[in-house]
matplotlib code that plots the C-alpha trace (Angstrom):
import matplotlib.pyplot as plt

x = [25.9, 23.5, 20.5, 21.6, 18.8, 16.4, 17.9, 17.8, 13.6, 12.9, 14.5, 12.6, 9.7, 10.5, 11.2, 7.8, 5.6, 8.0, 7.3, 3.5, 4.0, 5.4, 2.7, 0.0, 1.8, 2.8, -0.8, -2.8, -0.5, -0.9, -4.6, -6.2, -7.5, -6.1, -5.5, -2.2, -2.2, -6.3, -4.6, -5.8, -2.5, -1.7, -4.1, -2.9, -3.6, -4.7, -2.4, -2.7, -0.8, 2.4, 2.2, 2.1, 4.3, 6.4, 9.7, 9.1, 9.1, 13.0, 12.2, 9.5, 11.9, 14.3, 11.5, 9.9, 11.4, 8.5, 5.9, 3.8, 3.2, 1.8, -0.8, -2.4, 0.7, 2.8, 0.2, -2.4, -6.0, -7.1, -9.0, -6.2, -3.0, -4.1, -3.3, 0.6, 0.9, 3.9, 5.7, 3.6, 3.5, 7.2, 6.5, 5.0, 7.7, 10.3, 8.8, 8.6, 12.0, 13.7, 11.3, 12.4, 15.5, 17.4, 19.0, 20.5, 20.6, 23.4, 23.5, 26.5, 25.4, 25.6, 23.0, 20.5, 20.4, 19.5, 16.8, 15.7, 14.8, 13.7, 10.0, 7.9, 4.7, 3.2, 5.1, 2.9, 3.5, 4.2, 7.1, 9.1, 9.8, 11.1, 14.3, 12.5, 9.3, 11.3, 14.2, 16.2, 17.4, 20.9, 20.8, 24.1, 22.8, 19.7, 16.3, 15.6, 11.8, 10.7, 11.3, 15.1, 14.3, 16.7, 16.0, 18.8, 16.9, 14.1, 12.0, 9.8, 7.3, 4.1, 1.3, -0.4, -3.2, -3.9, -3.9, -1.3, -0.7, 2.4, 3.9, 6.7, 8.8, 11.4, 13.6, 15.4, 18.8, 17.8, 17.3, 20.7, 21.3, 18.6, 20.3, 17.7, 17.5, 19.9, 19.0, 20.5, 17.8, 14.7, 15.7, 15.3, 12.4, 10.9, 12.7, 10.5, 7.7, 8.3, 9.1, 6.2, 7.2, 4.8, 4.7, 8.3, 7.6, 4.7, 6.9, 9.9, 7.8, 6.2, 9.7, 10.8, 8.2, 7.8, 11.5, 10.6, 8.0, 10.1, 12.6, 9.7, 7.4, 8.3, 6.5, 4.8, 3.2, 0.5, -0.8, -4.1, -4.6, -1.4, -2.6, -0.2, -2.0, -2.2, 0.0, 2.9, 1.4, -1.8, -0.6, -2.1, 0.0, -0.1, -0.4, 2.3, 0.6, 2.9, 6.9, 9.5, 9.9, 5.9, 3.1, 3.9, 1.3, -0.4, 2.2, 5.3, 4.9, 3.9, 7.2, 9.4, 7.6, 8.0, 11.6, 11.8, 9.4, 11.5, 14.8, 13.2, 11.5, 14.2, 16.8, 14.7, 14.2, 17.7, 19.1, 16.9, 19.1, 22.1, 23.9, 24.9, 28.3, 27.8, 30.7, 28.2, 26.7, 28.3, 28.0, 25.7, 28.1, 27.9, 28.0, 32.2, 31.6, 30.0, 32.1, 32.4, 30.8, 27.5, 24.1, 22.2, 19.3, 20.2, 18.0, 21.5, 23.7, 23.0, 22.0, 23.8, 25.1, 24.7, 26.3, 25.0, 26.8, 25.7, 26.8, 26.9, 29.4, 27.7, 29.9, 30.9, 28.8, 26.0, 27.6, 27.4, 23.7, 23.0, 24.7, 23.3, 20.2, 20.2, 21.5, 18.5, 16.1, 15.3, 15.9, 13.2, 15.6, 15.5, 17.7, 20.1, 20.1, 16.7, 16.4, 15.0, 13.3, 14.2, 12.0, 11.8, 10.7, 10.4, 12.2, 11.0, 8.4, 6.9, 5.9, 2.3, 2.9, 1.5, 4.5, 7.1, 10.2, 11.4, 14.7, 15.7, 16.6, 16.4, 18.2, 17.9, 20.1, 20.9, 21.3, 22.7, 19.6, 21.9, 23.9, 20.3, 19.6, 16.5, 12.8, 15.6, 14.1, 16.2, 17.9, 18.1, 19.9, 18.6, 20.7, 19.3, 21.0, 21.2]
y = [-6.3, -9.2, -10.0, -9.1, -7.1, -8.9, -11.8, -9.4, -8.6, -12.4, -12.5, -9.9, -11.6, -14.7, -13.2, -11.4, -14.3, -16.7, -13.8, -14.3, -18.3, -18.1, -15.5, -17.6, -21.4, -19.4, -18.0, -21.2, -23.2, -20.5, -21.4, -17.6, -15.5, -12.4, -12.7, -12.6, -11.7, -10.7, -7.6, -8.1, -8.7, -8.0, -9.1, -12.9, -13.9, -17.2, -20.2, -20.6, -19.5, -17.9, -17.8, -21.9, -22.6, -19.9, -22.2, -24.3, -21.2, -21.4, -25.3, -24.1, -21.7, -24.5, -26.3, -22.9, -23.7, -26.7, -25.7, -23.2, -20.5, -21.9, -19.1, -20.8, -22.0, -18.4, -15.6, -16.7, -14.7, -11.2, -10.7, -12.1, -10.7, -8.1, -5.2, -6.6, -4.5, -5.2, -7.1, -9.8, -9.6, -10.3, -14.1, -14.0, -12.1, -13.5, -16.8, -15.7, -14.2, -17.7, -19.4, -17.3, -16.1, -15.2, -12.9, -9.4, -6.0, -4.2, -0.4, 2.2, 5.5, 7.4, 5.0, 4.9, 8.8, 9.0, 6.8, 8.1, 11.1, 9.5, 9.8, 6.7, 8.8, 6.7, 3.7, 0.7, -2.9, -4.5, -2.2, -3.1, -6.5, -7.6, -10.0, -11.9, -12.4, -11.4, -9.8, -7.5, -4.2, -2.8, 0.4, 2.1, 5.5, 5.1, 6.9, 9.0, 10.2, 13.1, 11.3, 10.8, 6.6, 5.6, 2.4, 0.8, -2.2, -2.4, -6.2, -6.9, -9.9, -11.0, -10.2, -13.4, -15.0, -11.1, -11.9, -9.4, -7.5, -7.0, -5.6, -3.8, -3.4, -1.2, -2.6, 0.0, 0.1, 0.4, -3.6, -4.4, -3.6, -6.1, -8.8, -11.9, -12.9, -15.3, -18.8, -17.3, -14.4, -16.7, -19.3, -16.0, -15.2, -18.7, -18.9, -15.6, -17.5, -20.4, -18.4, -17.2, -13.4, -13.1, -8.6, -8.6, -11.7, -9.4, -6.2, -8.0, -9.4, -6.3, -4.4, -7.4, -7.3, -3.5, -3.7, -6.2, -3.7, -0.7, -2.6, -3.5, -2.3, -0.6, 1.1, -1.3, -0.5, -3.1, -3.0, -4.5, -5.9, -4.3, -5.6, -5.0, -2.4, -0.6, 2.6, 1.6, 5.1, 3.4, 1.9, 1.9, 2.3, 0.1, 2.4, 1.3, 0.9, -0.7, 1.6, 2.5, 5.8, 6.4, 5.7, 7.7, 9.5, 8.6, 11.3, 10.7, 7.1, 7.8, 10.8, 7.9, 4.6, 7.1, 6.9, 3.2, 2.5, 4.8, 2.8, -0.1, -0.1, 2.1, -0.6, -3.4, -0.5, 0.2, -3.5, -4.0, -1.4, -2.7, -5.1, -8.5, -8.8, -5.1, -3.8, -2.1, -5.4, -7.9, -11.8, -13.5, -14.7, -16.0, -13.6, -13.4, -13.1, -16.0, -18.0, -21.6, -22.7, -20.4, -21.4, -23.3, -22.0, -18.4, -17.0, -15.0, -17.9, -18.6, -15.3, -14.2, -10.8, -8.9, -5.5, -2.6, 0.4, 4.0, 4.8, 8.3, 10.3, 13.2, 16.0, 17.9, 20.4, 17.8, 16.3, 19.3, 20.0, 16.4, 17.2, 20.7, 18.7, 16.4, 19.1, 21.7, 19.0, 19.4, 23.1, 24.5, 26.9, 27.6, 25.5, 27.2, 24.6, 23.5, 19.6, 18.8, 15.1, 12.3, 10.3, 7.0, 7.5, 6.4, 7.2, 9.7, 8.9, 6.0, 7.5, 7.3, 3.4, 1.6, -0.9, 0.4, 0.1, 2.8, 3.0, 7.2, 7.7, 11.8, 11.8, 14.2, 17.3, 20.1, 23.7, 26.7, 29.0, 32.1, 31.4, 31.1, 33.8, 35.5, 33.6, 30.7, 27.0, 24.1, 21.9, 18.2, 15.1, 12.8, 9.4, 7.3, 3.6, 1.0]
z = [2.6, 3.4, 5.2, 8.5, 9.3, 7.8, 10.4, 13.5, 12.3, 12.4, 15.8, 17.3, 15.7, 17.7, 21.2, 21.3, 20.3, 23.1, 25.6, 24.6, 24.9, 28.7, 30.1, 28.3, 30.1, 33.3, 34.2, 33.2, 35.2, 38.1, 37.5, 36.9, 34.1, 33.5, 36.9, 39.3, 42.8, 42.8, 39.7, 36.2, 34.1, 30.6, 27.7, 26.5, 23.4, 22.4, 22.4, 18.5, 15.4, 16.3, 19.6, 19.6, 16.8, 16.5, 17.4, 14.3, 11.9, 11.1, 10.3, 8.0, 5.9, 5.3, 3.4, 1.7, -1.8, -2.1, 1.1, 0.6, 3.8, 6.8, 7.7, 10.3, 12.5, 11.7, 10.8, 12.7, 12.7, 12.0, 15.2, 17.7, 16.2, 13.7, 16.0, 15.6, 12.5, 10.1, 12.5, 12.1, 8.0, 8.0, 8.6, 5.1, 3.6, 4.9, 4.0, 0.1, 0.0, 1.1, -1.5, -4.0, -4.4, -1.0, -3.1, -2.2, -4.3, -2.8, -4.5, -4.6, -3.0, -6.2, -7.9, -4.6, -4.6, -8.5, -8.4, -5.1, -6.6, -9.9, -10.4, -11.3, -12.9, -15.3, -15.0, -15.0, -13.1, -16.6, -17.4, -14.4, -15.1, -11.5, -11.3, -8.8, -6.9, -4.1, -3.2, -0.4, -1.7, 1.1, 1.2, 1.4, 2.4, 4.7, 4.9, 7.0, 8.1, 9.7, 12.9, 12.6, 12.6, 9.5, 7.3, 5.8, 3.6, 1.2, 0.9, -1.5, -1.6, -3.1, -0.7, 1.0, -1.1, -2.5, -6.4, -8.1, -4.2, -3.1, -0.3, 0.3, 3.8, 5.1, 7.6, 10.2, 11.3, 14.5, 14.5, 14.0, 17.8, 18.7, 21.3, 21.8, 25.8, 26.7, 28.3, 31.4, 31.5, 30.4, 33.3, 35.7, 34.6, 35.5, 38.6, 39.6, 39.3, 40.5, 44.0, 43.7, 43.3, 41.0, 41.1, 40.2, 37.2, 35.9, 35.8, 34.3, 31.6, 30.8, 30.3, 28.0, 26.2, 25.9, 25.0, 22.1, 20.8, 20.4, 18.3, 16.2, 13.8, 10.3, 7.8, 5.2, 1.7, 0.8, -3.0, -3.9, -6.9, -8.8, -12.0, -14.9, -16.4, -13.2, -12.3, -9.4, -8.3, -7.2, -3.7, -0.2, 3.0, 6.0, 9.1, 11.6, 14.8, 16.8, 16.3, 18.3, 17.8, 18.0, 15.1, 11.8, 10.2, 6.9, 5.5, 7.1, 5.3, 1.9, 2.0, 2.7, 1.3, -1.9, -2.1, -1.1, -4.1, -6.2, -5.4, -5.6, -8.8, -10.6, -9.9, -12.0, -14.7, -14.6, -14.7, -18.2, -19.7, -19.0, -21.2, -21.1, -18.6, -17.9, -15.3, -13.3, -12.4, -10.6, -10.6, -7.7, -5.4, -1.8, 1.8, 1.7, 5.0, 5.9, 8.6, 8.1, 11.1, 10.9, 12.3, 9.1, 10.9, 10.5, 6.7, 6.1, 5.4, 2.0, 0.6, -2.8, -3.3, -6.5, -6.7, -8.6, -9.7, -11.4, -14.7, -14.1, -11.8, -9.3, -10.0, -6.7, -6.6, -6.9, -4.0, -2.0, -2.9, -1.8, 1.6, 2.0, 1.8, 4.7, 6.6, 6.2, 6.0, 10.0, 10.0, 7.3, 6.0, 1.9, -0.4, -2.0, -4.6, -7.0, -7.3, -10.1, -10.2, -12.8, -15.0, -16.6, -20.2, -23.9, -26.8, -28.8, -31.3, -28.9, -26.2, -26.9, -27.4, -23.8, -22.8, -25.2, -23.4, -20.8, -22.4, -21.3, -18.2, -17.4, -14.1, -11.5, -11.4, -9.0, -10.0, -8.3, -8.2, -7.3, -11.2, -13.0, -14.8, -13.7, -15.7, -16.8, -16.0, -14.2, -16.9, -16.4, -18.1, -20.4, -21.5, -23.7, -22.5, -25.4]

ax = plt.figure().add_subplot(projection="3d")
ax.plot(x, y, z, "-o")
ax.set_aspect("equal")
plt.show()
């Protein structure tokens, strides 16, 4: 119910680029290029951006309320570290989510499935009305893509020096079981070298860093220019080059980038229509979990926790049709049950009135086929929240 994995991505972050930093130092110092024992070794990138500076990255978020992001010490260039994919576009992100809010949407399952399968079609950037420039969105019910890889958080952050972009990330729970190398394990891996057993150094390095990789990498959707008077339709995905479960196709990532942007954006229309002290949000308050002697290094300490709860109750047989779903989602066989997608809309009379505010929600429903009576369409639910 915090930023724990947005913690455990910044960590894996780190380890890769300190892996980079000791191949870089331990081949210069062995005085070759690419070179160990007359084999060509694995490509190093330059000593710059990251790989130089990522130990002072931590320092830098303590300070990101009033210093702007440091691209050149913590993004470094295109041509050097662009191949990193979104792992290396969470320095940014993480950067403007401890400038601007370290703040953290936790949702009830019953609210993450109804906007999950609310459509956003025709909803523009100026109707949303974001809470913050950034924010962390726990997902109590994961995603799941084709793949089985499930992503249990949702961040969203302006996109660096791209004028109305933004970006937004999915974190999997896979991360959480990320464990950093110990001091003990780095000192080995020195000693190696220092012995001169420089076959075993290069394999061992390799696995660690191959290890670091596979817990990396996410789907990301970047938005160019997302004017206000631009559809939140009109995005762009990131491909993920660099996953451990394998690269997703264009496909795979808009399916489940879809329902992030659907949770993500439905949650700021649905906390304008709540009123003022509303039970079904909470106050901000501080990680209850937060020990008294935690690292002031760590991003997680002092994040605030708001949670948000559905003013609707799934009935049971909804329930079931939800749980039918995952089921048969793998196996291709035919629903027994027709979903049928929500909306955000206007009241009537003003829907022909650009900005007017999105006050109906229509929320999804799930009907029996087998009790419909034969040419009969699928009813939904409208509810008009003042």
């Amino acid at each position: 119910m915090n930023a724990y994995l947005l913690e455990k991505g910044l960590q894996i972050w780190e380890q890769l680029f300190a892996l980079m930093q000791m191949s870089h130092d331990d081949l210069n110092d062995f005085g070759y290029s690419n070179k160990m024992n007359g084999r060509d070794v694995m490509p190093r990138r330059p000593l710059s951006g990251p790989v130089a500076h990522f130990r002072d990255f931590r320092k830098h978020l303590l300070t990101a309320v009033t210093d702007p992001f440091d691209g050149a010490r913590f993004l470094g260039s295109d041509n050097d570290f662009g191949n990193l994919g979104s792992l290396r576009l969470m320095a940014p992100a993480i950067h403007a989510w401890s400038k601007h809010s370290r703040r953290v949407f936790h949702l009830t399952p019953e609210l993450q499935i109804l906007l999950q399968h609310t459509s956003l079609e025709g909803v523009m950037w100026s109707e949303v009305g974001f809470p913050f420039e950034s924010f962390l969105v726990n997902l109590t019910v994961p995603i799941c893509d084709d793949r089985g890889r499930t992503y249990g958080a949702i961040l969203y952050a302006p996109m660096l020096d791209k004028e109305g972009g933004r970006e937004i990330h999915l974190l999997p729970t896979d991360i959480a079981d990320f464990e950093p190398m110990k001091p003990d394990e780095w000192a080995d891996l020195k000693e190696l070298f220092r012995r001169g057993r420089f076959e075993l150094y290069e394999k061992r390095l390799e696995r660690l860093m191959s290890k670091t990789i596979k817990a990396s990498g996410w789907p990301l959707s970047r938005i160019y220019g997302g004017s206000d008077d631009s559809l939140i339709s009109d995005v762009s995905y990131f491909p993920n080059e660099r996953c451990g479960k394998g690269r997703l196709e264009e496909d795979e990532i808009v399916s489940i980038v879809d329902y992030a942007k659907n949770i993500l954006v439905g949650l700021c229309l649905y906390l304008k229509t709540l009123p003022p002290g509303s039970s079904h949000q909470s106050e901000w308050k501080k990680n209850p979990n937060r020990k008294a002697t935690a690292d002031h290094r760590a991003i997680s300490s002092e994040v605030e926790v708001c949670k948000v709860s559905c003013q609707f109750t799934l009935t049971d047989e909804e329930i079931r049709a939800i749980e039918y779903e995952k089921v048969l989602k793998c196996t291709g066989r035919e629903m027994p049950w027709h979903r049928r997608r929500g909306a955000w809309c206007r009241q009537k009379g003003f829907g022909h009135i650009p900005g007017f505010p999105r006050t109906k929600w229509r929320r999804p429903t799930w009907v029996r086929i087998d009790r419909m009576q034969e040419g009969q369409l699928q009813g939904g639910s409208t509810t008009i929240v003042k």
